[in-house]
N, C-alpha and C positions, 0 to 999 in steps of 0.2 A: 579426476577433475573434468567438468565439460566442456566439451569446446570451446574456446572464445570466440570462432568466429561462427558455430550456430548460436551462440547467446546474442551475440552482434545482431543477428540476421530477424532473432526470436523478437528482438524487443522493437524493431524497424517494424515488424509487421505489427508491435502493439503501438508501436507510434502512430503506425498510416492508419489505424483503427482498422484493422485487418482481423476479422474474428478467428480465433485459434479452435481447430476441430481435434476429434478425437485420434486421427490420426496423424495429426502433426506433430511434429518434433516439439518437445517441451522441456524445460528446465524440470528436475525433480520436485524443487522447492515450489516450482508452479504447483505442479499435481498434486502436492502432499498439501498447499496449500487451500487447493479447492477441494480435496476432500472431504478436508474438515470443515470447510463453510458449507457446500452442499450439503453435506450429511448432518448435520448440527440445524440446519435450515429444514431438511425433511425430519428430521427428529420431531423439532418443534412445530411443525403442522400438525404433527400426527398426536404426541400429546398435549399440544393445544386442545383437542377435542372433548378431553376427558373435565375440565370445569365447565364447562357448557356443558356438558351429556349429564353432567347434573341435574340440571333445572329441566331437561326434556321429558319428563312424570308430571312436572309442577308449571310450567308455563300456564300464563293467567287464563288463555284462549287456546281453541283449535286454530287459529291461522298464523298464530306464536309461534306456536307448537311445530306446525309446516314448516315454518318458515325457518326455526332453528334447526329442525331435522335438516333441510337443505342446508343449510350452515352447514353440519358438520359432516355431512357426504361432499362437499366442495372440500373442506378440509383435509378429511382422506382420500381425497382424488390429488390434492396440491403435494401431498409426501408422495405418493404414487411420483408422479410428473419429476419429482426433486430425486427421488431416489435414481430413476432412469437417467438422470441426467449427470449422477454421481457414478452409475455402473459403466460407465463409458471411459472413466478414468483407471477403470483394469481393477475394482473390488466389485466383490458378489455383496449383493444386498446381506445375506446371512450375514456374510462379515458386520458389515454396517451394524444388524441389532445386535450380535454379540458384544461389539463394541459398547453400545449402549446399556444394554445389561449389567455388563461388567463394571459401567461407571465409570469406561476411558473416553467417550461419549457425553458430550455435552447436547443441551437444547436450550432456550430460550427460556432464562431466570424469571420469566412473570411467570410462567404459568404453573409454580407451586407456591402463588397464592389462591386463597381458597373462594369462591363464591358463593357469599353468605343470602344473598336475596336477589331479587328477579332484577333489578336493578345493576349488579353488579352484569348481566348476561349484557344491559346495553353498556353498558361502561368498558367491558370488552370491544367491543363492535366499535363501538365512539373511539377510546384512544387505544387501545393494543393491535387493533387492526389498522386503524388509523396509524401510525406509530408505523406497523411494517407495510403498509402505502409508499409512503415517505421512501421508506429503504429500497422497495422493491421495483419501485419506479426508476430508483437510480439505476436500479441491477439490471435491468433493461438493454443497458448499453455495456454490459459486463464483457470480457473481451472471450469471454468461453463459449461457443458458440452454442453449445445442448444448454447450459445454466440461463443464456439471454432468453432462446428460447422457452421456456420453460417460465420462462418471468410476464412475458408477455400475455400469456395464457392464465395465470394464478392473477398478477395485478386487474385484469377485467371482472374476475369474482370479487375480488378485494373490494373493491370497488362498492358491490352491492352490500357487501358484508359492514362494511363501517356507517353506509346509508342507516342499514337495520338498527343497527345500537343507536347512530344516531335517535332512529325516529325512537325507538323506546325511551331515553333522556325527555324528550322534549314532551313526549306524555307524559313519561310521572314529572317533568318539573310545573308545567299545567295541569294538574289535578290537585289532592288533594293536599292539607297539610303535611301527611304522613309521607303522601307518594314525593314529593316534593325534599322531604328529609331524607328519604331514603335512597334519590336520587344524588343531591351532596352526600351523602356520606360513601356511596358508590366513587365520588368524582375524588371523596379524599383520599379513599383507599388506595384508587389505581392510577392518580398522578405520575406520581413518584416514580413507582415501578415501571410505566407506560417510559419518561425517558433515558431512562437506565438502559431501558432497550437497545439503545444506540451504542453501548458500551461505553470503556472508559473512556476519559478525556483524551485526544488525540496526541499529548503527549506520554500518556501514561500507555499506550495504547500497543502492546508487541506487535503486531502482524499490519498495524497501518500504513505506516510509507509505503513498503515493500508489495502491498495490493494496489494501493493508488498508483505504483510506479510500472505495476504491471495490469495497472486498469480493472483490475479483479475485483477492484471497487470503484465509483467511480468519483466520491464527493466523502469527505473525512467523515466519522463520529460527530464529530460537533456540530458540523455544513447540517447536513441530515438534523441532529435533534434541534438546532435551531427551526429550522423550515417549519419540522411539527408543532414547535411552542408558539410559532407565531400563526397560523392558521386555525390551530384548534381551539386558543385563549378567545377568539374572536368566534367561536361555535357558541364556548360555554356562558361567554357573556350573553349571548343574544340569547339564550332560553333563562338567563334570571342565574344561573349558577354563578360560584366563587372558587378562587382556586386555591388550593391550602399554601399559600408559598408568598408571606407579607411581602420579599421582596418581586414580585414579579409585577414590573411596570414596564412601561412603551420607552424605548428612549428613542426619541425624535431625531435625533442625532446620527446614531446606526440605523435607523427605519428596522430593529426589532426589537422585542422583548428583553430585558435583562430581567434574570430567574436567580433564585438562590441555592446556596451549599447544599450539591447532589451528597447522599449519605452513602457514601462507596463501602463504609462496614456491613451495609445492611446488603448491597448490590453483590460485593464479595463474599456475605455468609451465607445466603442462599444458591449461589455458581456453586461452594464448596460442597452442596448437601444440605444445608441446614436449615435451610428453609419449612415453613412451615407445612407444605406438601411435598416437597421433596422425597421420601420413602413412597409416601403411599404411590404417585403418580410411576414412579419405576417401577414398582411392587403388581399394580393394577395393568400395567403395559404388559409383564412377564406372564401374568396370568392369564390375561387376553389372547398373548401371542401361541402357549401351551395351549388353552382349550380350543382356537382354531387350526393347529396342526393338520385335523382332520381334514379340512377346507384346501390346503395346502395340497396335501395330498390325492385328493380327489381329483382336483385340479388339474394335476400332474400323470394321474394315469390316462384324462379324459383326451390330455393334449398325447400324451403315448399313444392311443390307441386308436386318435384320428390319422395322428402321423402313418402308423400300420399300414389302417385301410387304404390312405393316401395314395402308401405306396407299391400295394397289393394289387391297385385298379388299375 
């Protein structure tokens, strides 16, 4: 059992807003708990990148094209960043993708949904990055002090990243009839799933109090996907869009949105697997990760054998 008087001492220092580093005294359940946010958080940067790496053949332009390629090198730089910031809690990255592999390893339930048209590349950028904006701004002030850092660095990409999708929306919803369609039907698709994002309801919620009480978070599920629904309903009206959700109206009263019945079978059967990308995106991760071995390797004899001469001179 742990101390009572360094847990006294542990949570005095998250009260005074004291950032907790890597080698300070921590409760287990801290560590175990930021584990698996860290790591589930670099997961999902890194295959995030794979429905977007789709359309990078197909983008309409070469300055698209640029411009999502740089998307998805910020992305694989953001799991980099997350990962480093998980290996400080005493696990080797290897562990981290075996875990994921194996399927004990979670990542962020949007993104085995599939992207069907160029449209859906801004509907990402607009609310799924938008959406972890929201979050990651909170996480900012996370009480871990590699995880905060780390946030501060990823949120200023972010940033560019939800601009992009925006300005893709606001062209096709200003262009033609088709692009115009095609943009709602992008906005129906990824409502939904965009604030799911937030997870469950904060009563349903296992791991909530217990982060907010250790600052691990620092604003509930709901605080958060509130914020988003009321900032971005007001993006999509101003370029002509609608939002698939009859009850979503102003109420003057709260000064936000009230939104209707999140579909938690749909939210819960793709977390389990069963989502409609779920195989392939693990499937394509395991294959990536075996055919660059090499990379890995190379890597590792070139840092050997500076180390050598290093220390030969």
């Amino acid at each position: 059992m742990e101390d009572a008087k360094k847990l006294e001492a542990f949570q005095a220092k998250i009260d005074a807003d004291i950032k907790i580093e890597p080698k300070d005294w921590m409760p287990e359940k801290y560590r175990q708990t930021l584990i698996r946010q860290i790591s589930q958080h670099a997961h999902s940067e890194v295959i995030g990148m794979q429905p977007e790496g789709n359309w990078l053949t197909r983008a309409p332009s070469l300055r698209s094209k640029k411009i999502l390629m740089a998307k998805i090198q910020d992305e694989a730089g953001h799991g980099l960043y997350l990962y480093c910031a998980a290996e400080t809690l005493g696990v080797k990255r290897e562990q981290f993708l075996e875990w994921l592999h194996e399927g004990k390893a979670k990542y962020s339930s949007v993104f085995n949904y599939p992207t069907l048209t160029w449209a859906d590349i801004g509907a990402i950028g607009w609310l799924v990055d938008g959406a972890a904006i929201v979050n990651q701004v909170s996480l900012q002030g996370t009480s871990y002090g590699p995880y905060s850092r780390a946030m501060v660095k990823i949120c200023m990409e972010e940033s560019f990243h939800q601009r992009q999708g925006y300005e893709i929306m606001v062209t096709l919803a200003n262009g033609t009839d088709e692009q115009k369609e095609m943009a709602q039907d992008a906005l129906n698709r990824w409502w939904w799933p965009s604030i799911m994002m937030f997870g469950p309801h904060d009563a349903d919620s296992a791991h909530s109090n217990q982060s907010l009480k250790w600052k691990i978070k620092r604003e509930s599920n709901d605080e958060l996907r509130q914020k988003f629904i009321d900032k971005t309903v007001e993006q999509g009206h101003h370029i002509g869009l609608t939002f698939p959700d009859p009850n979503l109206k102003w109420n003057k009263d709260k000064g936000h949105y009230d939104f209707g019945a999140i579909d938690w079978d749909e939210f819960w059967n793709v977390v389990k697997g069963y989502g409609a990308g779920n195989k392939k995106r693990l499937a394509h991760h395991k294959e990536a990760h075996e055919l660059g071995s090499w990379v890995r390797e190379a890597a590792i004899a070139y840092a050997n054998k500076k180390n050598n001469i290093q220390k030969s001179a």
